[in-house]
N, C-alpha and C positions, 0 to 999 in steps of 0.2 A: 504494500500500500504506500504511495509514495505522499510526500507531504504538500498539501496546497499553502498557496504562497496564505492564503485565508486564516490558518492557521495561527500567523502570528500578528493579527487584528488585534486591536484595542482602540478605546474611546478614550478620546483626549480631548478636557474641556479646552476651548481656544487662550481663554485667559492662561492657561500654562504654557503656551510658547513663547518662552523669554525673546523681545525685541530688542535686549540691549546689555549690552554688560556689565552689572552690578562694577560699582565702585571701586574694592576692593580685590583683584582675582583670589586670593584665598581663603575669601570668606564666604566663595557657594561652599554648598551644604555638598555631604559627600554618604552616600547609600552603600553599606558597605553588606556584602553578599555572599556565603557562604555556597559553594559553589555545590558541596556535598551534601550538606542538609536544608537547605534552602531557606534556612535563617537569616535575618538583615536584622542588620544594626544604624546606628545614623551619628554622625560626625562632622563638623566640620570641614572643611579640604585641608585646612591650615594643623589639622592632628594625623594627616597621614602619614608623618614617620612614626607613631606609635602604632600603624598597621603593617612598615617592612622591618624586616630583620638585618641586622649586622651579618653583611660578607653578603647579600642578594644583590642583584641587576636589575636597576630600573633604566627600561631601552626608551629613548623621545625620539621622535620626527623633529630633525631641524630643518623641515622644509619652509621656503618662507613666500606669502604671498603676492603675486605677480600683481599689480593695480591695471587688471586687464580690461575693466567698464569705462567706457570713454562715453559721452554724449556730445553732437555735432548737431553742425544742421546742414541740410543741403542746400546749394543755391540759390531753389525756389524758397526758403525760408520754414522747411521742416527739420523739425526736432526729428533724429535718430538714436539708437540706444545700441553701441555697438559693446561684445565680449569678446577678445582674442582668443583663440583657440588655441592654433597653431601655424608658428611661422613655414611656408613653402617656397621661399626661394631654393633655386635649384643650387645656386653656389652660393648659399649660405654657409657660415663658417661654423654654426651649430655643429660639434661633431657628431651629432646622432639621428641628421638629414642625415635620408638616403638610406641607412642600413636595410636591409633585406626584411629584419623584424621591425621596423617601425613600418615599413611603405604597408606588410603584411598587418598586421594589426592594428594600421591607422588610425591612432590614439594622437592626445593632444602633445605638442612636443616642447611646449612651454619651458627650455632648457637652455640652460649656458645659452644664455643671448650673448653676443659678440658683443663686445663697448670698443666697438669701431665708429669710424667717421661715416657712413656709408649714408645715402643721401635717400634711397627705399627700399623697401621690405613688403614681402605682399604674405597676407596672412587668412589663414581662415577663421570666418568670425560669425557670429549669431547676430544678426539684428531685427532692430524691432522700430518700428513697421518694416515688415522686408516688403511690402508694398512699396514703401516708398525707397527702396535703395535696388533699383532697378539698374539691369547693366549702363556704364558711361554714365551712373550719376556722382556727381563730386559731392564729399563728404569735409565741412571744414572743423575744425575741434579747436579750442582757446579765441587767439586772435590771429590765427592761419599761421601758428606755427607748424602746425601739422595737417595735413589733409591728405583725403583717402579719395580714390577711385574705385569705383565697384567693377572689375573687371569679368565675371563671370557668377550665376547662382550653380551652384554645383546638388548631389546626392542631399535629398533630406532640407534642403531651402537654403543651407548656410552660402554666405558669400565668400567671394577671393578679394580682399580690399588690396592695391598698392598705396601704400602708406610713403608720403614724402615729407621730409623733414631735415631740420640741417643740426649737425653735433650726435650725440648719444642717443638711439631709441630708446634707450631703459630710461634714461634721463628726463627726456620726454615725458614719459608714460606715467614717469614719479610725479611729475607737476600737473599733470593734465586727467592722468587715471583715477578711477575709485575703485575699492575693496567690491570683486563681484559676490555678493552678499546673498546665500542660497534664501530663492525665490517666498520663503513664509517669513522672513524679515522686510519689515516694511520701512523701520524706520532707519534713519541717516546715521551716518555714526559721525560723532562730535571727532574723535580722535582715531583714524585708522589704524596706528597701531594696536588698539585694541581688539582687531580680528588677526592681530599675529603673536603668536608666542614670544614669551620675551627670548627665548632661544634662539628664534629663528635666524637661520643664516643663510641658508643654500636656496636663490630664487628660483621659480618654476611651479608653484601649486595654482590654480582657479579656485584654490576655496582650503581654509585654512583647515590643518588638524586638528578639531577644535577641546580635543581632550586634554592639549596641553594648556590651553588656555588660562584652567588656575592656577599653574606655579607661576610665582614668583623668584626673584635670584635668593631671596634671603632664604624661600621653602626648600629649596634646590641645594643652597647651601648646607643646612641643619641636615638634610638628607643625609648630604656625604659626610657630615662630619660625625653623622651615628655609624658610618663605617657601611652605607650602602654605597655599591658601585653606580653612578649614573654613567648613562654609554647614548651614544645619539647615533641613527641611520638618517637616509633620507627616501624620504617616495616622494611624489610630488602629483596633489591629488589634482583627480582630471574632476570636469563636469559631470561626467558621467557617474561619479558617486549619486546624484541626484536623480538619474536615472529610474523610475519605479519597475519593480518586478511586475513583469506583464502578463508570464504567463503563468498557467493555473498550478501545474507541475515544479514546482521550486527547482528542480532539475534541469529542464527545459530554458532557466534563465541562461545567458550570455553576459559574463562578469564583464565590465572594461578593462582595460590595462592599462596601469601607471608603468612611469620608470622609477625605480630604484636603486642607492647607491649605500652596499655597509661595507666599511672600513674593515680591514686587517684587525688594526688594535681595537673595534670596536665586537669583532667575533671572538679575537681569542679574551677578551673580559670575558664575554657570556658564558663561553667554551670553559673557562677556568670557574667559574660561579655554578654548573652544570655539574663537574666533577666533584666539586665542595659538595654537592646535593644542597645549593643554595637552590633558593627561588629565583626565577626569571620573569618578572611584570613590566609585560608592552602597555606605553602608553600610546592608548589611542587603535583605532581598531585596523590603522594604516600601518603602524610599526607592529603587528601582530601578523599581519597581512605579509611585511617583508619575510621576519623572523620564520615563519613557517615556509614562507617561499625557500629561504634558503638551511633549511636543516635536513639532515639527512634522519633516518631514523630513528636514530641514537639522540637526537635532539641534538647533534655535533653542527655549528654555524661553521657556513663556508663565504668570506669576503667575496664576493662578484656584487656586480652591475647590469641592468636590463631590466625586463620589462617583466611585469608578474599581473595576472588575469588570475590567480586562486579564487575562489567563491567556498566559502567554509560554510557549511551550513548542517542541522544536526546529524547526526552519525559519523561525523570528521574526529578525527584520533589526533590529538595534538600532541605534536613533537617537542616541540620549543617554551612555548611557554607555560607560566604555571598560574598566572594570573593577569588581571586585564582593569587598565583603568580608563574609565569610557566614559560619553555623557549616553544621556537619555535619547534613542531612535524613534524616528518615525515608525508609524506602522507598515506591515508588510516587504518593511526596506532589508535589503543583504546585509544591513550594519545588525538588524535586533537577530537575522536569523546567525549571524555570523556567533553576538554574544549566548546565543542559546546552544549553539554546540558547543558551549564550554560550559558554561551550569545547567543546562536542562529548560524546554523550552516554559514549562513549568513553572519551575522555579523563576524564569526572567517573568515572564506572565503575573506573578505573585509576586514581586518584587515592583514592577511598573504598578500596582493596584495598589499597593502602601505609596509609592510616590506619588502616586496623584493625589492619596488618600493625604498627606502630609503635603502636599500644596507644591511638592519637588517643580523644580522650572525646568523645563524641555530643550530639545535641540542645539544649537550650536552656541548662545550664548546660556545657556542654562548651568543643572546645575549635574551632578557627577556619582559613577558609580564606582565602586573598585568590586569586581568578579574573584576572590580568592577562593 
């Protein structure tokens, strides 16, 4: 009997989807879950080194987000709402245009952008109204330091914009971009950095990890200095996370593919924490995603780079990790089936009914669970 996506359904009053991110990051509330018995407890975020132990591995995503949302208007004097997707110049200096596995799995390639002088870049992008960004319509953004061409609607509506501009396109993008803010947040954020981890380093994500969202450096610190290993990887989350499971067959879905990038010194930590019979807790359901991409069955990590499509969902035997620190999923989304092959769909089931039941705040800026 296979499992429908229907399965992992719940109702969620609308006032729980957090619009904004509390003042504080380490003062959401933290739902802590017993992955065996299906007991929860509730905490603060800011007491989570009283939940690891000395000599464990806490893994982060220091991926950091791209300010891929641009708004223009065209010539005639329409407002456009453009997302970069990914850059398609053919001699682009991206090293990871062109490989066999990206043309084949044609994911977003949001990656090592060049901070070259280069004067266009033609990219693919979602816009809104694609009514109105009809081929040969010019797109201006700011005070025309930047302007776009629609050169082509290609598969699925999205356009090929040639983007002109003089100096640095990241640069650009820093002044003129906004945070692409997944689609149930309405309102504006005062400070963009608040949809990036204070970690973040390595640019390339459409849409933040938002599990790391509550540390802080001070949290981060006290971590390490109880003698837990913190280690960082990177994925760099595509759109496509937002994606809804379609079909009825949870099997039947089609994961997307990020890239991925984990260091040397960052496998052999985990590899050495593994042998201890320490704990291994991904934060975020993206570094959880990597970690088991790259373990063998022994839960031994291997250093590489590329693209990983895994879809975990229940019945999946986890290798790597032993625990997971996550926020609160949509319904029917790959994120809540993904945390239920590790505590039971059940137990996640009964877990979300105390969090609404205790007023928990939802989604990306919400608030947090830890799966031990």
């Amino acid at each position: 009997m296979y499992m429908k996506k229907s399965d992992f359904n719940f109702d969620l009053p609308q006032e729980l989807i957090a619009q904004s991110p509390i003042e504080n990051r380490d003062k959401s509330r933290l739902l802590c879950l017993d992955k065996v018995t299906g007991e929860f407890s509730h905490y603060c975020f800011f007491e989570l080194p009283k939940l690891l132990g000395e000599g464990d591995c806490l893994v982060l995503n220091d991926s950091r987000v791209l300010p891929a949302r641009l708004f223009g208007k065209t010539e005639a004097g329409s407002t456009v709402e453009i997302v970069l997707l990914r850059e398609v110049n053919e001699n682009s200096q991206n090293p990871n245009f062109g490989t066999d596995v990206s043309n084949i799995l044609n994911v977003p390639k949001i990656i090592n952008i060049p901070n070259d002088s280069s004067t266009s870049q033609t990219w693919e992008c979602l816009t809104k109204p694609g009514k109105k960004a009809i081929v040969g319509t010019k797109i201006i953004f700011g005070d025309g330091e930047l302007t776009a061409t629609v050169r082509d609607v290609i598969d699925g509506g999205n356009r090929l914009l040639e983007f002109s501009f003089e100096g640095i396109f990241l640069e650009v993008l820093e002044k003129l971009g906004k945070m692409p803010l997944p689609p149930y947040i309405h309102d504006e954020l005062d400070d963009p950095e608040r949809y990036q981890t204070v970690y973040s380093k390595e640019i390339g994500s459409a849409a933040a990890p938002t599990a790391g969202l509550h540390f802080t450096h001070e949290l981060l610190e006290e971590i390490s200095n109880k003698g837990v290993h913190v280690c960082y990887l990177t994925l760099h989350v595509g759109l496509g996370t937002f994606r809804p499971v379609k079909t009825d067959n949870i099997e039947d879905h089609e994961m997307h593919a990020e890239y991925y990038v984990i260091s040397e010194e960052t496998a052999k930590t985990i590899n050495e924490a593994k042998k201890r019979k320490n704990r291994i807790t991904a934060v975020g359901t993206t570094s959880c995603r990597v970690l088991e991409s790259c373990s063998d069955e022994t839960g031994t990590i291997s250093s590489s780079s590329g693209f990983t499509n895994i879809f975990i969902y229940p019945g999946y035997k986890f290798k790597c990790i032993d625990s997971l620190i996550t926020n609160f999923h949509l319904p029917e989304s790959t994120l809540i089936m993904l945390i239920s092959a590790l505590a039971g769909r059940e137990n996640i089931l009964n877990a979300y009914k105390e969090a609404i039941k205790q007023k928990y705040k939802f989604y990306s800026f919400g608030d947090a669970m830890i799966v031990s």
